[in-house]
C-alpha positions as CSV (number, residue, x, y, z in Angstrom):
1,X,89.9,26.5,-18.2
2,X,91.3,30.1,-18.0
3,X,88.9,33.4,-18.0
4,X,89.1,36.9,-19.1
5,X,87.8,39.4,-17.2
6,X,87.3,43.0,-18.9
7,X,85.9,45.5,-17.6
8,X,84.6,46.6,-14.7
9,X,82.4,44.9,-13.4
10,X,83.6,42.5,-15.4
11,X,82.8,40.0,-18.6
12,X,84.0,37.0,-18.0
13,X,85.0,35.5,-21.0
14,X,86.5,31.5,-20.9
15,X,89.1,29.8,-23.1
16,X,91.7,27.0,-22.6
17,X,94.2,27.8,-20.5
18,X,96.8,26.8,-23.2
19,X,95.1,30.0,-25.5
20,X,94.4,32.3,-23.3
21,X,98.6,32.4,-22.4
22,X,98.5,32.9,-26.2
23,X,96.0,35.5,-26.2
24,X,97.8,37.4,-23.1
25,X,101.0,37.2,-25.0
26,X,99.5,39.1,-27.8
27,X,96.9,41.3,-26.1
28,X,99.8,42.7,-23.8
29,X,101.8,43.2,-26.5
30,X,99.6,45.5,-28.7
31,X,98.3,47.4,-25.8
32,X,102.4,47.8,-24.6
33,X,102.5,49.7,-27.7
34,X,99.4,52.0,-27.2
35,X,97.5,49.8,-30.1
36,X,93.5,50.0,-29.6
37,X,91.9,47.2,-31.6
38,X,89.1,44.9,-32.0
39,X,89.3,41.3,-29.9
40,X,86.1,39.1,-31.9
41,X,86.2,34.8,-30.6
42,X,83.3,32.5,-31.0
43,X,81.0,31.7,-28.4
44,X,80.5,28.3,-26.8
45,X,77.4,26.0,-27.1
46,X,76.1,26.8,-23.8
47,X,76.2,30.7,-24.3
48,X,74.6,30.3,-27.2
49,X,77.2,29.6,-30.7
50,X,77.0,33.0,-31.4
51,X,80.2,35.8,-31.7
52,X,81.0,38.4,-29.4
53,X,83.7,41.3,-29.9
54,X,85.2,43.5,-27.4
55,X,87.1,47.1,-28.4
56,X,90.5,47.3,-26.6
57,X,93.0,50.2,-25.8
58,X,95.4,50.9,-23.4
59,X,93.1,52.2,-20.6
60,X,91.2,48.6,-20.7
61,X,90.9,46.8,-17.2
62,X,91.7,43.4,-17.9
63,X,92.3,40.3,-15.7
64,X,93.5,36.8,-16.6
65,X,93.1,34.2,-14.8
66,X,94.8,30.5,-15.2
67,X,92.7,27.8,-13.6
68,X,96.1,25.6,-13.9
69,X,99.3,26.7,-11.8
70,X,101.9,25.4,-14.8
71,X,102.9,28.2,-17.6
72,X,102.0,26.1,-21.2
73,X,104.0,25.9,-23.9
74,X,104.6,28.5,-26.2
75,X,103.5,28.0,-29.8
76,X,105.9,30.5,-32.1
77,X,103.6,29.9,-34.9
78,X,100.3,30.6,-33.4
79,X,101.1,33.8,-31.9
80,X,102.4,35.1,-35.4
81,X,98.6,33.9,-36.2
82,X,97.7,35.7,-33.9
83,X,99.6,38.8,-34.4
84,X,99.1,38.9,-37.9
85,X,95.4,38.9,-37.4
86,X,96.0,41.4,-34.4
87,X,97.3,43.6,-36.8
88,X,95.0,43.6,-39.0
89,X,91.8,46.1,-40.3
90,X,89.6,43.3,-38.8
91,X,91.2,43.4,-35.7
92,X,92.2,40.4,-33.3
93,X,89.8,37.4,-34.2
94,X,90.9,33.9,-31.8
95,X,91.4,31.0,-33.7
96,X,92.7,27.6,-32.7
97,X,96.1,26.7,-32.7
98,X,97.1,25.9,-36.5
């Protein structure tokens, strides 16, 4: 199980490791292009089912952090997703792999 960190101090925010690569992928790459946008994902049971959204731009202090030592495999199709929804007026909402 991989974490977020954003901010400073930070939130710590947990997914799969196999998603958060994902989630890198595309976070890095709208920031690399001076993007600001919306990040929204789903909370887990145990902090409480709820949503949570964080506002991102190029000065954000972010951290990831792999609990696994092996790079996953890299799903073409989800980070299109994941772009696509990146890119959107909504901004960057995580969904599972399709």
């Amino acid at each position: 199980m991989g974490t977020l960190l954003y901010g400073n101090p930070g939130v710590v925010i947990t997914f799969d490791d196999r998603a958060l690569m994902h989630l890198q992928i595309v976070i890095s790459t709208k920031l690399r292009r001076r993007e600001s946008f919306v990040f929204t994902w789903t909370d887990s049971v145990g902090e409480g089912s709820g949503r949570s959204a964080i506002w991102l731009d190029p000065t954000s202090t972010l951290y990831f952090r792999y609990f696994g030592s092996r790079i996953p495999t890299i799903s073409r199709e989800w980070i299109e997703t994941l772009m696509l929804s990146a890119n959107s007026t909504g901004g960057l909402v995580f969904i599972a792999e399709p």
